[in-house]
N, C-alpha and C positions, 0 to 999 in steps of 0.2 A: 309740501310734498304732493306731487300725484296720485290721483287715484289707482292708475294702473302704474306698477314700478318697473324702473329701467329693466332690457335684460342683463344677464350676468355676463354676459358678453360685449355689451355695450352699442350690440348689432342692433339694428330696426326689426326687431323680431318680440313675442312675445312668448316668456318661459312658461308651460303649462302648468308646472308645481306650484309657480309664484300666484297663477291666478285663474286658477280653475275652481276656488271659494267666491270669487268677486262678485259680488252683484247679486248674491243669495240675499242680502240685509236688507237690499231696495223693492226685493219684490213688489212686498205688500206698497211699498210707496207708489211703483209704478201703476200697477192694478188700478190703483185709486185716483190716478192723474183725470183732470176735469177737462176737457169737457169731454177727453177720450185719453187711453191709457197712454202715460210718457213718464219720461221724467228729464230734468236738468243737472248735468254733474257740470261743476268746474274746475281745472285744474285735472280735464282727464287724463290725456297721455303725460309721457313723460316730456323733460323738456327738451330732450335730443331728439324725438321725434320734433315736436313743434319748430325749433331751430331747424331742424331738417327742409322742414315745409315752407316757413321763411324766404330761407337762404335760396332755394331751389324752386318758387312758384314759377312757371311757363311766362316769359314776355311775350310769348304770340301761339298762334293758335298751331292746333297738331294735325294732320290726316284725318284723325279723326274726332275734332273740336265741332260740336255745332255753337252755331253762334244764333242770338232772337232779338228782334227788333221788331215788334208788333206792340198791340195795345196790353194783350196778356203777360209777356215776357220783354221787357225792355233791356236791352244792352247787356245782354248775358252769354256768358260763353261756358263752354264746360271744355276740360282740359283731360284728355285719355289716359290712363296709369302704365300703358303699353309704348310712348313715347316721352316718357319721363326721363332722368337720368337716372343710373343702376340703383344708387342707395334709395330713393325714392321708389321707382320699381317695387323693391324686396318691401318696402312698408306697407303699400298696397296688398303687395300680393300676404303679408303676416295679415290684413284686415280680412284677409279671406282663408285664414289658415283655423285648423283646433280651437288652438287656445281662446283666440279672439270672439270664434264664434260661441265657445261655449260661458263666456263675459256674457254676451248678448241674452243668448238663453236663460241665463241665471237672474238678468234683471226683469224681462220681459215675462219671462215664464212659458214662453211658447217652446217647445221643445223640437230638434230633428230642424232646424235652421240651413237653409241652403245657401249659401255664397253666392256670388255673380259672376264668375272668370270670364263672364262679357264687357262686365264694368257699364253696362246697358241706363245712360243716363247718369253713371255714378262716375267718381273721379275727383277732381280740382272744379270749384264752380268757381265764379268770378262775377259781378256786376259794376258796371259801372257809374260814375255821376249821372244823377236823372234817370239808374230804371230802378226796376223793381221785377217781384215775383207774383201776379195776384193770388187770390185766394185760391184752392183747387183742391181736385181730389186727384189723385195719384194714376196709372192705370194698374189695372190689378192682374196682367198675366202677362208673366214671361215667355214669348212665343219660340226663341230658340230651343227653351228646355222644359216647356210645356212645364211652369210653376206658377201657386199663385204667390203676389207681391205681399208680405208679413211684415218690414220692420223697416223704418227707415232710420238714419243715425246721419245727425249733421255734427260735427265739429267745426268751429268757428277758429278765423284766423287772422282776426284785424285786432292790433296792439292798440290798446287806453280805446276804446270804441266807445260811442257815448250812444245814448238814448235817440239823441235832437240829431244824430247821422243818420238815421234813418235805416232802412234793412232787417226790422224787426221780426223775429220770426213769431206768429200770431195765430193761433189757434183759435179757431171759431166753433160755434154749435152746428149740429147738422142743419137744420133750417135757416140760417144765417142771421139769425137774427140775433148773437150776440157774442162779441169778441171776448172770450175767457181768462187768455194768455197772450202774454207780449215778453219775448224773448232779446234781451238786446244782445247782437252776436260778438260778444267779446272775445278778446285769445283763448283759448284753450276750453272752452265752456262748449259743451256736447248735448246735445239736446236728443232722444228717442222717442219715436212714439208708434202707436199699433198702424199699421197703413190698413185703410177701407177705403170704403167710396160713401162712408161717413166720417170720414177724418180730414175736414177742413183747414188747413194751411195754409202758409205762403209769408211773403215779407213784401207787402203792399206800397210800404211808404218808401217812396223813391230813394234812392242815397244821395246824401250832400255834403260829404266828410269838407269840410273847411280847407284841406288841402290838395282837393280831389283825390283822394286816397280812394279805391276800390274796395267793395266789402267782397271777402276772400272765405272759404269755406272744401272742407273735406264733405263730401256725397257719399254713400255707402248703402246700399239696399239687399237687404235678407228675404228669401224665400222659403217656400213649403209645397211637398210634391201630394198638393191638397186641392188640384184645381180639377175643378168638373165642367165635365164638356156641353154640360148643360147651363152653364152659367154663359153669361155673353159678357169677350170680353171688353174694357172700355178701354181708349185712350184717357189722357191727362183732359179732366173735366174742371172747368173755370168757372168761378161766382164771383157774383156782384154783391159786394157790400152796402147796405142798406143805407141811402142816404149819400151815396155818392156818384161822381161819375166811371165807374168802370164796365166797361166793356164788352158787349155777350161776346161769345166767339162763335159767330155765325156757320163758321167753315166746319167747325165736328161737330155742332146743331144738324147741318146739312147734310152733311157726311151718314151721320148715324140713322138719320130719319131713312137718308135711301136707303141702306142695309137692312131696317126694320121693314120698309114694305116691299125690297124686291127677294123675289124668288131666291135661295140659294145659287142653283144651276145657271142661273141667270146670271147671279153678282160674280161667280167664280169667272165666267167666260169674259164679262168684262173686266174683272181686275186682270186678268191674262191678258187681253187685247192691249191693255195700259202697261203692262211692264213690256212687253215687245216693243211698242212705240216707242217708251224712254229709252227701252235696248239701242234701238236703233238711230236713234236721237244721236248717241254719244259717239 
């Protein structure tokens, strides 16, 4: 049985009576997630959702897909929930309805949770044979609706997934010096945890499904109208794991250093100067 149960419709939606209790039990379990707050359910949705997602994964990329091929993000694409087909569509857009949101609040404990109706990173991800996701920290502000980033939620969508596939989602200490959790991303197994710019993540270890099978996953990210203008905010910030060969990433190194020592008035006229050129580029 599922954690969250079918609706009484049989629609991709979620009924608020059936699980507007859900996720009060776990609280205290997530609170106490090591080496920052999460938790792991398996067997979350139902399984006409998961068949849904199956049946209907993207064979090629959308308008609005990005795709990475770098040292930090290898062979990864994310798939938009605005170019999906309808039933798919409607289950995205129920991950961002009441019910679902108030699941989240009830495990997390964080209260007054925002949606994303930008889907800003979030959607269908995909990786394929040989990449990976390195370790990192999230960025922390939503600049179309001025929020800060609060809750991430992956749902996993690879049938019989093993360990030695590789794709592990892996939670590290703030100082990197020690991997806590290793998540192996099986069907239907949901992983959450608090987003900071102390909440170490990723799925380092390349994939190598024996069949070339791709590791498949549901993306969904929650926010809070908690952001202060005095906070600076970050893009997606990448670590090196100790003992190996991964990668600084020079380019938001670079990037951030200039922002920290040039004048505001300054940085505004050149980012302007830079999007005119692309304008004009195209």
């Amino acid at each position: 049985m599922s954690y969250l149960p079918e609706s009484a419709t049989g629609a991709p939606v979620f009924d608020y009576d059936a699980v507007k209790d859900k996720g009060l039990e776990l609280t205290e379990t997530y609170a106490a997630g090591d080496p920052f707050p999460h938790i792991v359910i398996d067997d979350f949705l139902p399984p006409s959702m998961i068949e849904l997602c199956l049946e209907n994964f993207p064979k090629k990329p959308d308008p609005d897909s990005m795709s990475f091929d770098r040292d930090q993000e290898r062979y990864k694409t994310s798939y938009h929930p605005d170019h999906m087909e309808p039933a798919l569509r409607n289950l995205f857009y129920a991950f961002n309805s009441r019910p679902f949101i108030r699941v989240v609040e009830n495990i997390t404990g964080i209260k007054q949770l925002i949606p994303d109706p930008y889907f800003l990173g979030a959607g269908f991800h995909e990786i394929a044979t040989g990449g990976h996701l390195s370790v990192h920290a999230d960025f922390n502000h939503h600049k179309p609706m001025n929020l800060e980033r609060r809750v991430n939620m992956l749902i996993y969508l690879n049938p019989d997934w093993k360990a030695e596939y590789g794709g592990q989602l892996e939670l590290w200490r703030t100082d990197m010096s020690e991997q806590v959790q290793s998540v192996v991303p099986v069907l239907n197994r949901c992983a959450i945890f608090t987003t900071t710019q102390q909440s170490m993540h990723g799925n380092p270890q390349p994939i190598a499904h024996p069949e070339g099978a791709s590791r498949k996953s549901i993306a969904l990210y929650f926010y809070t109208a908690t952001w202060d203008e005095t906070r600076a905010g970050k893009t997606t910030q990448f670590y090196s794991r100790p003992g190996t060969g991964d990668r600084t990433d020079w380019k938001i190194r670079r990037k951030e250093f200039v922002e920290a020592v040039t004048p505001p008035i300054v940085l505004r006229g050149v980012n302007k100067i830079g999007r005119m050129m692309r304008g004009a580029a195209r």
